[in-house]
C-alpha positions in Angstrom: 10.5 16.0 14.5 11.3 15.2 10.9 14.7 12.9 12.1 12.3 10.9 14.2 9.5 10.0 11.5 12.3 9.6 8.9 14.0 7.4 11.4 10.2 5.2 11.9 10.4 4.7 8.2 14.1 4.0 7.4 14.2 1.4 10.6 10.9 -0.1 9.8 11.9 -3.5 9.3 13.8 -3.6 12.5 11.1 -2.1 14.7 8.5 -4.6 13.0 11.1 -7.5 14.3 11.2 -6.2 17.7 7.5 -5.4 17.9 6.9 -9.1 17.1 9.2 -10.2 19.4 7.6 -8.1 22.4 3.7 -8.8 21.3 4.1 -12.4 19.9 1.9 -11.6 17.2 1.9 -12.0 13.6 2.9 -8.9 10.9 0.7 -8.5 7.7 2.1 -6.7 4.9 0.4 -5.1 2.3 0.6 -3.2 -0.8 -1.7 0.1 -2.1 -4.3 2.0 0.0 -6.9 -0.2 -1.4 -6.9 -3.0 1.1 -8.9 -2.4 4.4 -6.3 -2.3 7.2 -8.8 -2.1 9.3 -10.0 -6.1 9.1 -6.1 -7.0 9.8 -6.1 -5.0 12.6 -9.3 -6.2 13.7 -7.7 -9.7 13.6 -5.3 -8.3 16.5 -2.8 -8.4 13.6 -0.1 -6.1 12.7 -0.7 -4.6 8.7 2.3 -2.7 7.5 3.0 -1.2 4.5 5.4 -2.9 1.7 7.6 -0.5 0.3 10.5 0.0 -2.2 13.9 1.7 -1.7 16.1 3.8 -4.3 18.5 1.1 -4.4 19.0 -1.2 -8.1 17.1 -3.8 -8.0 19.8 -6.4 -8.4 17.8 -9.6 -7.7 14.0 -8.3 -8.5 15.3 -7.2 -11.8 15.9 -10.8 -12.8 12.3 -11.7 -12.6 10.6 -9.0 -15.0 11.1 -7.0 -17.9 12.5 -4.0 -18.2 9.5 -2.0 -19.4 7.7 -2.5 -16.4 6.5 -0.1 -13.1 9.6 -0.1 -11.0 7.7 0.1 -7.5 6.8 -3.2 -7.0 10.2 -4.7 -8.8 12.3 -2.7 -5.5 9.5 -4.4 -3.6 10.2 -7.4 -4.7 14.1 -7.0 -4.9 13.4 -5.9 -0.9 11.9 -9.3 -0.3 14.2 -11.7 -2.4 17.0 -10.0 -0.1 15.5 -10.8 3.1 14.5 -7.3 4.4 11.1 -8.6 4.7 11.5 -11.9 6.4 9.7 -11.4 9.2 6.1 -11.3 7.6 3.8 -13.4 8.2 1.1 -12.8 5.6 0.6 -10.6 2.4 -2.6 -9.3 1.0 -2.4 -8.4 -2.8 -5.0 -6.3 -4.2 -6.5 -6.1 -7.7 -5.8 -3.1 -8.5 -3.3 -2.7 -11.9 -1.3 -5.2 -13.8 1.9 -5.4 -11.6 0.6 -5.3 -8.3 -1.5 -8.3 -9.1 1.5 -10.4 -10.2 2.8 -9.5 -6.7 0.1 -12.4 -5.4 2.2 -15.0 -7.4 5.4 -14.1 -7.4 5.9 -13.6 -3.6 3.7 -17.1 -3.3 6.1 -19.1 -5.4 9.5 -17.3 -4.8 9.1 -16.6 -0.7 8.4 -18.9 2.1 5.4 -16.6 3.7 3.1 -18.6 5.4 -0.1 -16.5 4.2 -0.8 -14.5 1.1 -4.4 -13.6 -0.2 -5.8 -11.9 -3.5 -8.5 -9.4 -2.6 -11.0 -9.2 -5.8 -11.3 -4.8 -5.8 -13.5 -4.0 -8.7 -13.4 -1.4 -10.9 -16.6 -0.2 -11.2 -17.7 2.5 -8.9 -21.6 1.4 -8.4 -23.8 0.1 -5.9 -23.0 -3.3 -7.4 -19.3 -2.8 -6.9 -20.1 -1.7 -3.5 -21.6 -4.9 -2.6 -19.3 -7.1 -4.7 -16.5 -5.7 -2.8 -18.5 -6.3 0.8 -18.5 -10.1 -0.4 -15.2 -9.7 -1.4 -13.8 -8.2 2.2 -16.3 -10.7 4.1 -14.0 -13.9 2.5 -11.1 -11.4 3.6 -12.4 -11.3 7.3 -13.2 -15.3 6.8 -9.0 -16.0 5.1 -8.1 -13.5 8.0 -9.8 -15.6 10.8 -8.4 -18.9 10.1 -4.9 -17.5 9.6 -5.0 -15.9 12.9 -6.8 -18.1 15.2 -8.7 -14.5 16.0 -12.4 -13.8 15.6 -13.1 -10.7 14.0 -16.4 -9.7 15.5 -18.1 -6.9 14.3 -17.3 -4.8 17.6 -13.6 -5.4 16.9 -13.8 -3.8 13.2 -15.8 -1.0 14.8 -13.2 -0.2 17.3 -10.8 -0.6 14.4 -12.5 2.3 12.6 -13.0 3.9 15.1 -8.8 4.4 15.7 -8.1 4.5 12.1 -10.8 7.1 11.5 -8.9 9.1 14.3 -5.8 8.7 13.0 -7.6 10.3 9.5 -8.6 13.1 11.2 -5.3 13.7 12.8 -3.3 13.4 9.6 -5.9 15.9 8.1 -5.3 18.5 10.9 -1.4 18.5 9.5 -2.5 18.6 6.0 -3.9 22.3 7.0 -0.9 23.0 9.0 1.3 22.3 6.2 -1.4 24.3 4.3 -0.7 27.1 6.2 3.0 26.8 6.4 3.8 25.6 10.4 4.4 22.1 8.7 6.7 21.4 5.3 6.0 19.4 3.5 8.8 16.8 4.3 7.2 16.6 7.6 4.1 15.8 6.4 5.5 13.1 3.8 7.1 11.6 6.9 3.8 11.6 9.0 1.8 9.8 6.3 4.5 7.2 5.8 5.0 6.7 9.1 1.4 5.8 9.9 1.3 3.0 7.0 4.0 1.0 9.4 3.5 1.0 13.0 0.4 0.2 15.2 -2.3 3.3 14.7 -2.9 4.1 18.5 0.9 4.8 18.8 1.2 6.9 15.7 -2.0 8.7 17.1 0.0 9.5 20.0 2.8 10.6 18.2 0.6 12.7 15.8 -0.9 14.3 18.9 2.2 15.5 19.9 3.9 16.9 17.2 0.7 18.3 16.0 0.5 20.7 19.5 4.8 21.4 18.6 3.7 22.5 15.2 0.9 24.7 16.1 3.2 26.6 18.6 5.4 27.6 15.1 5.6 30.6 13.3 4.2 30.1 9.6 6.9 29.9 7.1 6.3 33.0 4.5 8.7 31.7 1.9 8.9 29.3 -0.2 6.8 28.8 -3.9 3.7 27.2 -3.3 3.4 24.2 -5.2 0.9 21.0 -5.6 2.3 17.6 -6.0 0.3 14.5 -7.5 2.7 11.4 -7.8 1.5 8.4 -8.6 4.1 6.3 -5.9 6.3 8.2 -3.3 7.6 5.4 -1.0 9.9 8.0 0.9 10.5 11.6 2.1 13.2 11.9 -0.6 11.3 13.6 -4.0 9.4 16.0 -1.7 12.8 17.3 0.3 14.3 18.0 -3.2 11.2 20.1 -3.7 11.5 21.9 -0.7 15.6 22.0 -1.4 15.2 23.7 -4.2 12.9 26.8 -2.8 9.6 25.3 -3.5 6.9 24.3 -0.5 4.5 21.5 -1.0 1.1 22.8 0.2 -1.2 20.2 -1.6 -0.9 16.8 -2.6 -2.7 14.0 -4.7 -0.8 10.4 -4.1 -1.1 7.0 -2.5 1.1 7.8 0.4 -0.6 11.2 0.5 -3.7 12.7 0.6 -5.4 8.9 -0.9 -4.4 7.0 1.7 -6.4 9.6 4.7 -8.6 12.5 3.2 -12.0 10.3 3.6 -12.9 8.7 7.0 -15.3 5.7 6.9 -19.1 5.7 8.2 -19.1 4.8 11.6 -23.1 4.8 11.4 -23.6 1.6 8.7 -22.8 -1.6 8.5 -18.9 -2.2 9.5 -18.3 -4.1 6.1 -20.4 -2.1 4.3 -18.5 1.6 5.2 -15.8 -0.2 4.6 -16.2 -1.7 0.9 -18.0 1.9 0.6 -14.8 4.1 1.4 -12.4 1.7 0.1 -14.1 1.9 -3.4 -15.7 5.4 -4.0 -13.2 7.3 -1.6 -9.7 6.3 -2.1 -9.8 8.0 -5.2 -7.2 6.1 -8.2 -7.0 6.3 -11.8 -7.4 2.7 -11.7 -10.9 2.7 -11.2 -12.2 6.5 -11.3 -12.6 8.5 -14.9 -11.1 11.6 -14.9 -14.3 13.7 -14.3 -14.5 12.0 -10.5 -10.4 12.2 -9.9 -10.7 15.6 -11.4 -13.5 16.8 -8.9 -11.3 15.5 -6.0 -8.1 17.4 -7.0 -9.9 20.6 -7.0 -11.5 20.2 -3.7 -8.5 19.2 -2.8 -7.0 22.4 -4.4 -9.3 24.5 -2.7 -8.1 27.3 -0.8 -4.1 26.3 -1.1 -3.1 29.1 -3.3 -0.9 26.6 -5.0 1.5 28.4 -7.6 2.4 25.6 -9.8 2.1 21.6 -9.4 4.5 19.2 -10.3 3.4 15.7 -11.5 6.1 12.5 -10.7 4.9 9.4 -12.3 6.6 6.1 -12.9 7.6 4.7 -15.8 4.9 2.0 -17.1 2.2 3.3 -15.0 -0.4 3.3 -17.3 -3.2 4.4 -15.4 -1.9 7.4 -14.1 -0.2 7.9 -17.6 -2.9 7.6 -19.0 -4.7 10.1 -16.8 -2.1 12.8 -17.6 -3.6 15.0 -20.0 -6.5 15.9 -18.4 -4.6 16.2 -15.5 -2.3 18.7 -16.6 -5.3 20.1 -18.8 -7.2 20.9 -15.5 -4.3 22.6 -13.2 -3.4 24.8 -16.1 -6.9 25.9 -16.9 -6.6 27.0 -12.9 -3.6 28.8 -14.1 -1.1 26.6 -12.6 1.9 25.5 -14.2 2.4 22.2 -14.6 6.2 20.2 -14.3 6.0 16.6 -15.5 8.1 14.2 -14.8 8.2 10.2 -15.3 11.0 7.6 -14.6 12.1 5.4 -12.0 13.0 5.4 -8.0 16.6 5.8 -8.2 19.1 8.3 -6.6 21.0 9.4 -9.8 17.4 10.1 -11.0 16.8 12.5 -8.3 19.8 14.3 -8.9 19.0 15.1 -12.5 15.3 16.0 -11.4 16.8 19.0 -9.4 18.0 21.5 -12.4 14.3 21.1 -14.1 12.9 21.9 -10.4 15.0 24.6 -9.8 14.4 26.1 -12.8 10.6 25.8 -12.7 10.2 27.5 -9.5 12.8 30.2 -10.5 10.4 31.0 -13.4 6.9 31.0 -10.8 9.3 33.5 -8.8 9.5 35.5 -11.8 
């Protein structure tokens, strides 16, 4: 199971070339799980996921400081070196300092045909509600003429309707990682893997390796940990983790539990559920306090029996930075031990994470 998800996000450029090639239709990349995949979708549209990769960022290095997040950088160092050449359109959210100067820097330094800004606002309020339905209705509008496609209000209800199922599928492996017939690795892959390929063939998938995992025999060892990261773009941090004796039961990240726990209202206004889940329920440090992210992490700590949580953030990430303290405040009041790490996406990195990781879970094992 796990070689074939790792396999759908290590070959994803490839399969995105070849899906284009068999459908004839246009590939929509975007960054954080604060853009509506759902109105790209909708617009018969492919939207995929940008990601980095652990390698230096020789050529997106040039174009920013040093002191910067590093996520976006490898992003950009990804596109500058052509592994993303085959998109047709971008869609750059509002959402922190560096992701917003994606929107111009891939405009002026890449030939992609489309790029828009998506206005996300930071209040969580009625008003911020319906600024953000404006804001995704001149999304469907940009989306439309780029596409040729109308988006029809049936065609983004059928889109949440399969993106709602796939939420509920990736939620039936968060308990079975939960309770230990899926690691954690495997669930890493499933998430990523959905964030790149077209939803009703991941549902499939999911169906399938969700009956396999079911028919297993719960793993009984391991040190039961939580993990809240503020960017994991691979399997990579979590296998370490797992290497080194521990077992991810919980999680709190984009490419995690964000990116799936809340489905959207199938009952209101398409639009509407959307600019509804998009702001109150993808829950970020960006544009929650603490009391609200707080309140998720413990439902979302509820009944995992975590031991201890580590917390991987990347360097210059002020909002999760920021957010820290009462972070680490909260799980230790719960009695959990907290690991804290912050740096950048690089192999060498990993390698000197692994001592501190060991040791931590040799000191939960008592």
């Amino acid at each position: 199971m796990i070689e074939r998800l790792e396999q759908l996000r290590n070959d994803r450029h490839k399969d995105a070339k070849k899906w284009k090639e068999q459908t004839g239709k246009k590939v929509v990349g975007l960054f954080c799980c604060n853009v509506p995949e759902e109105l790209i979708y909708a617009a018969d549209m492919l939207p995929v996921r940008i990601l980095g990769e652990h390698e230096e960022a020789t050529e997106g290095n040039l174009h920013f400081p040093t002191n910067v997040c590093p996520y976006p950088v490898s992003c950009f160092d990804q596109a500058l070196k052509g592994h993303y050449d085959y998109l047709d359109g971008l869609v750059v959210p509002n959402v922190c300092d560096m992701i917003r100067s994606m929107y111009g820097t891939w405009k002026l330094n890449l030939k992609i045909p489309y790029v828009h800004f998506l206005e996300v606002p930071q209040r969580i309020s009625p008003a911020g509600v319906e600024f953000l339905r404006q804001a995704l209705d001149q999304l469907r509008t940009s989306l439309e003429d780029f596409s040729g496609n109308t988006i029809t209000e049936q065609s983004i209800v059928k889109a949440i309707e399969i993106y709602n199922r796939n939420r509920s599928l990736l939620r039936e492996a968060y308990e079975l990682r939960k309770n230990g017939l899926l690691s954690g690795v495997e669930h890493q892959g499933m998430v990523l893997s959905s964030m790149l390929m077209p939803k009703e063939e991941h549902n499939e998938l999911m169906t399938q390796y969700l009956e396999e995992a079911g028919q297993r025999q719960p793993a009984g060892d391991g040190v039961r940990l939580f993990l809240s990261a503020s960017m994991l773009d691979d399997t990579d941090f979590v296998r370490l983790i797992e290497d080194c004796g521990g077992r991810v039961v919980a999680d709190d990240m984009p490419t995690g539990s964000r990116y799936f726990y809340y489905s959207v209202d199938d009952k209101v206004d398409p639009l509407k559920a959307l600019a509804e889940r998009y702001l109150t329920r993808v829950t970020c440090p960006r544009k929650m306090l603490p009391e609200a992210r707080l309140k998720f992490i413990e439902e979302i700590l509820e009944g995992n029996e975590a031991q201890g949580a580590i917390i991987h953030n990347l360097k210059a990430c002020d909002c999760h930075l920021y957010e820290y303290p009462f972070l680490k405040e909260t799980l230790e009041s719960k009695g959990l031990a907290v690991l804290f790490f912050r740096g950048e996406e690089t192999e060498a990195e990993l390698e000197t994470q692994r001592a501190d990781i060991e040791a931590f879970i040799e000191m939960l094992r008592g």
